[in-house]
Backbone as a printed PyTorch tensor [residue, N CA C, xyz], in Angstrom:
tensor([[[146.8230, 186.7620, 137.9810],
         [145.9110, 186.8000, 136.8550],
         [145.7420, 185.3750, 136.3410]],

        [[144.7780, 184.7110, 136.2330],
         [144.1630, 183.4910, 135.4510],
         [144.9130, 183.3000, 134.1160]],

        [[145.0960, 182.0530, 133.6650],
         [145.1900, 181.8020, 132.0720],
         [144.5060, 182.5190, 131.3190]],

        [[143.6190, 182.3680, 131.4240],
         [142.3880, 182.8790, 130.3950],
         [141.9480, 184.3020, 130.3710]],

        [[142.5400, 184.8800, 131.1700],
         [142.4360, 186.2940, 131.3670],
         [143.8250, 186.6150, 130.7660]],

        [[144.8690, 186.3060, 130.8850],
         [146.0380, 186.3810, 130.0510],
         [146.1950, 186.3330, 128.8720]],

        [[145.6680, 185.3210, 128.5670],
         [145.5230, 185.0680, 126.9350],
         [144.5390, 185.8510, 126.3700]],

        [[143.6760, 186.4500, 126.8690],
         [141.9310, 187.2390, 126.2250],
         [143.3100, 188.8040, 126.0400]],

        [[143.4170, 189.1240, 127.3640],
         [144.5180, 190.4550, 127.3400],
         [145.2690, 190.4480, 126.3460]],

        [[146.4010, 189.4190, 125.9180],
         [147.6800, 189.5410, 125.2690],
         [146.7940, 189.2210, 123.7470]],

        [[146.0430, 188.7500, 123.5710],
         [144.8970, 188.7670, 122.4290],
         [144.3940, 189.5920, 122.0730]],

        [[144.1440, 191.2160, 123.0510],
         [143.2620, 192.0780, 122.4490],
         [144.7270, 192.9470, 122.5370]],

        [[145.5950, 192.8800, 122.8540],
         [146.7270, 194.1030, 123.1140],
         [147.8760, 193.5940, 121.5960]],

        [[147.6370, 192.3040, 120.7600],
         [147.8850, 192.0900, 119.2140],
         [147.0600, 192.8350, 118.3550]],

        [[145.7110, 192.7250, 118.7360],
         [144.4000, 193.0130, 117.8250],
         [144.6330, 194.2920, 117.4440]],

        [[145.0330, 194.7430, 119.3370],
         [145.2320, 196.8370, 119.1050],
         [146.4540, 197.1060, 118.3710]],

        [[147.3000, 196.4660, 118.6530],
         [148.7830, 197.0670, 118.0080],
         [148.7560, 196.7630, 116.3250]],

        [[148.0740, 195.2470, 115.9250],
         [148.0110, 195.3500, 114.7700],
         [147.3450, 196.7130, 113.5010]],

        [[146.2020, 197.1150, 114.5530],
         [145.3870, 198.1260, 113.8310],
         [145.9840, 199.1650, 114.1770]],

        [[146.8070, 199.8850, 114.9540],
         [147.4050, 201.0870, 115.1520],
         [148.4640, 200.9330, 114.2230]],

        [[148.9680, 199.8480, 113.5930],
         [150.4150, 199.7770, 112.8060],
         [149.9030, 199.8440, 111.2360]],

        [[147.9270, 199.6270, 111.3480],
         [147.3470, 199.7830, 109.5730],
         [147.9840, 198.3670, 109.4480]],

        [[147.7540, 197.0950, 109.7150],
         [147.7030, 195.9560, 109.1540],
         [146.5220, 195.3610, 109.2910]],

        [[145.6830, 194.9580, 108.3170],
         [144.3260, 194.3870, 108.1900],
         [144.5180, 192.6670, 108.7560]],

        [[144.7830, 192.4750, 109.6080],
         [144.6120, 191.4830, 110.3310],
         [142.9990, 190.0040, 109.5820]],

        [[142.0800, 191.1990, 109.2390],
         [140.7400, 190.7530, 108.9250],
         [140.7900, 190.0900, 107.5680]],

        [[141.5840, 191.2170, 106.6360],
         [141.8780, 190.5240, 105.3520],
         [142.8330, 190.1090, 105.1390]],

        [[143.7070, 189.6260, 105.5740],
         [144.6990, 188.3500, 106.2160],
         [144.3330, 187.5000, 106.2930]],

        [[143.6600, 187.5010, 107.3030],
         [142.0850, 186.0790, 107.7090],
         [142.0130, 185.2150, 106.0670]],

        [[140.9550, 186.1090, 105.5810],
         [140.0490, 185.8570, 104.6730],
         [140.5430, 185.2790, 103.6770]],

        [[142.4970, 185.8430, 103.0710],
         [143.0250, 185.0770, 102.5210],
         [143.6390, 183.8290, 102.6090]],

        [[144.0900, 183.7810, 104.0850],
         [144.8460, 182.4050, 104.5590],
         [144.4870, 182.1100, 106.1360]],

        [[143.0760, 181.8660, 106.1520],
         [142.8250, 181.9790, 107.6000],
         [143.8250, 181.0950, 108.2320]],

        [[144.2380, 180.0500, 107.4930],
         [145.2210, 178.8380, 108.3980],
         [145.8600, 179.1530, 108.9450]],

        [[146.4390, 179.7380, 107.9130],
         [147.9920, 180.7440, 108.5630],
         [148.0840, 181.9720, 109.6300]],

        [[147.0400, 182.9180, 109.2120],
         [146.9590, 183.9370, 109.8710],
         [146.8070, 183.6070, 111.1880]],

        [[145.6480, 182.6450, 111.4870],
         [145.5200, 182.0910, 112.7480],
         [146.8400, 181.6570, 113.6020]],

        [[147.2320, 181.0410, 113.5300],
         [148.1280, 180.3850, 113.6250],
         [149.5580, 181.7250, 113.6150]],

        [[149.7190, 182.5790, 113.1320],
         [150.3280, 183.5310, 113.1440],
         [150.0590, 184.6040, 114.5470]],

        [[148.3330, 184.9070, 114.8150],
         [148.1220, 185.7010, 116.0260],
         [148.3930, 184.7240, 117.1850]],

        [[147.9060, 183.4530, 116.8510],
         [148.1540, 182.6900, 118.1940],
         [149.8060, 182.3870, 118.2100]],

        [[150.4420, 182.6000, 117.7600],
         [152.4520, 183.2110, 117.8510],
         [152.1350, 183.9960, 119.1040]],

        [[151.7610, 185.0420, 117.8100],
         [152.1100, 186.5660, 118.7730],
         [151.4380, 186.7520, 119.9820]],

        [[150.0020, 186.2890, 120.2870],
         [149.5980, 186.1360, 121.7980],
         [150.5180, 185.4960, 122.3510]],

        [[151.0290, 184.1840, 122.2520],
         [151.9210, 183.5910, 123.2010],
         [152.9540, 184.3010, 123.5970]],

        [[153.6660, 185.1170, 122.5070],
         [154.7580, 185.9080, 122.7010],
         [154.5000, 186.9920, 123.5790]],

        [[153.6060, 187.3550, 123.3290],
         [153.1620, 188.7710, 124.1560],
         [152.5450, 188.2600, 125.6260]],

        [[152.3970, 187.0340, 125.8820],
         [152.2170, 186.2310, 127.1760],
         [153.2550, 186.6130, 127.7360]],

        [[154.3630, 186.5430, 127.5410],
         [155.3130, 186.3850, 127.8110],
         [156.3970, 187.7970, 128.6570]],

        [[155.6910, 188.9740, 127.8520],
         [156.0530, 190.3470, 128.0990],
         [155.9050, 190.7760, 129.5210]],

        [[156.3940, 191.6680, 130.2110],
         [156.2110, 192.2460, 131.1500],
         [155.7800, 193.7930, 130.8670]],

        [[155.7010, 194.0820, 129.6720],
         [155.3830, 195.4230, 129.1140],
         [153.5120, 195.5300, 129.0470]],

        [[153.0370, 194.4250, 129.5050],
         [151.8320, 194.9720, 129.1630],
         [150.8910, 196.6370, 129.4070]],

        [[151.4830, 196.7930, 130.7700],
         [150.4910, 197.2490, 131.1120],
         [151.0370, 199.0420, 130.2040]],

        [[152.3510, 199.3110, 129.9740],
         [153.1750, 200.1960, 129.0640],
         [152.2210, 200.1190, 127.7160]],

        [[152.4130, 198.5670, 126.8620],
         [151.6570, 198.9270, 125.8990],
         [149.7320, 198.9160, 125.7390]],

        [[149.0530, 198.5440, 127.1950],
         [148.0140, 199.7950, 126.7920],
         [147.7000, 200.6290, 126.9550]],

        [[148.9770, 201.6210, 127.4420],
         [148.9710, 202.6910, 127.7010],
         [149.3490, 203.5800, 126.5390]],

        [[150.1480, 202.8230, 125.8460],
         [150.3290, 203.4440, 125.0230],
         [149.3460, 203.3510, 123.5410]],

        [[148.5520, 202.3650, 123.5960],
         [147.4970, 201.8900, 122.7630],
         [146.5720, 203.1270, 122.9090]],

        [[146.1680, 203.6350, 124.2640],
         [144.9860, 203.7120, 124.6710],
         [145.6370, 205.5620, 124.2190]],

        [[146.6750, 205.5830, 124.1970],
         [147.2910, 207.1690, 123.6690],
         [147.2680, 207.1240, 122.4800]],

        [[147.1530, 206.3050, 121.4000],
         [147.3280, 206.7360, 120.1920],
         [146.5620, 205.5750, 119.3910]],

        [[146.3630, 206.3890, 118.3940],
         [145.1530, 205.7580, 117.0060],
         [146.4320, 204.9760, 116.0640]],

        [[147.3320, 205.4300, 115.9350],
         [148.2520, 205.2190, 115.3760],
         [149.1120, 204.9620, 115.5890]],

        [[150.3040, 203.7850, 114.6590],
         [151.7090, 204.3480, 115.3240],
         [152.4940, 203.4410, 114.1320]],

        [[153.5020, 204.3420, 114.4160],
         [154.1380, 203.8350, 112.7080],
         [154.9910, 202.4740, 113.1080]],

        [[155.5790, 202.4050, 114.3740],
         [156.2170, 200.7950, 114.9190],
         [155.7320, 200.3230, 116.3140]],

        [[155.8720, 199.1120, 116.0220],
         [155.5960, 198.6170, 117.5720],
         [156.5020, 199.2430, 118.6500]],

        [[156.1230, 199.2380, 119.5550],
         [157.7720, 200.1400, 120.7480],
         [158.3700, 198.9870, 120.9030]],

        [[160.0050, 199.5270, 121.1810],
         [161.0010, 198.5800, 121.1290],
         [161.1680, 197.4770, 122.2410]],

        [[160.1640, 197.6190, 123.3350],
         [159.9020, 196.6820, 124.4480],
         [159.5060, 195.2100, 123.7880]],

        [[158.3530, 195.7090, 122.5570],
         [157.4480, 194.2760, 122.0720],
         [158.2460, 193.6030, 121.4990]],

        [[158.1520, 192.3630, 122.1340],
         [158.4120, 190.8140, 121.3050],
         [157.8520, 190.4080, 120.2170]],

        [[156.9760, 191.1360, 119.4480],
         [156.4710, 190.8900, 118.2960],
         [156.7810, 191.8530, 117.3240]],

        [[157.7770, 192.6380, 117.7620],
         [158.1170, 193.8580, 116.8430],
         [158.6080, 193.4530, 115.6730]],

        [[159.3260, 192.8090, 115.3520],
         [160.1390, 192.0590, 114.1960],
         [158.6770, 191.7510, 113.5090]],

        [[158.5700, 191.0530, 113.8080],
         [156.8400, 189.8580, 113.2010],
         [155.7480, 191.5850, 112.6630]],

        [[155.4760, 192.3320, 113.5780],
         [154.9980, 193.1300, 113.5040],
         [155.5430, 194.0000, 112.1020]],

        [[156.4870, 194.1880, 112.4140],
         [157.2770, 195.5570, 110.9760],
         [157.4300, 193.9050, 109.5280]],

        [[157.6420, 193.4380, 109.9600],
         [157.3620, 192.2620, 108.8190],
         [155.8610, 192.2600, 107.7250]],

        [[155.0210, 192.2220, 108.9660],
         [153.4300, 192.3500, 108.5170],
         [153.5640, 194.1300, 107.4840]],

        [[153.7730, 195.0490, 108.7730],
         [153.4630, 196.1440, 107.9660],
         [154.1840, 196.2260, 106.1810]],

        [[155.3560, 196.0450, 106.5400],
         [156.3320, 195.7940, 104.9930],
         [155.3440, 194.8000, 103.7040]],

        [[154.8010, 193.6810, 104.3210],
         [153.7000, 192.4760, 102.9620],
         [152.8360, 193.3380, 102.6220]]])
């Protein structure tokens, strides 16, 4: 798989997990885009990093919801952090 196909993937598989966990990612933005930015581009790198991808869009693609990240993700901590602010 290409860089850039890696990073677009592990970019939209944050985007999904953020909104299945009910964290507004968008109005995050709007308050501290600096940060926030800079916060997803973390968690893409981190999630570069996973071998769980193809698990979590499977499991994305199963559910609208989900009350935690699964215990595979490297962003789980960061993740239940967000949901808790």
């Amino acid at each position: 798989m290409g860089l850039f196909r890696k990073i677009a993937e592990s970019n939209d598989l944050v985007t999904g997990m953020t909104s299945r966990l009910g964290i507004d990612m968008a109005e995050r933005m709007m308050r501290n885009p600096e940060r926030e930015t800079s916060l997803v581009r973390s968690m893409a790198m981190a999630c570069m990093g996973c071998n769980g991808h193809l698990s979590c869009a499977l499991l994305q693609a199963d559910s609208d919801h989900l009350d935690a990240a699964p215990d595979f993700c490297r962003n789980r901590e960061t993740l239940a952090a967000l949901q808790a602010a």
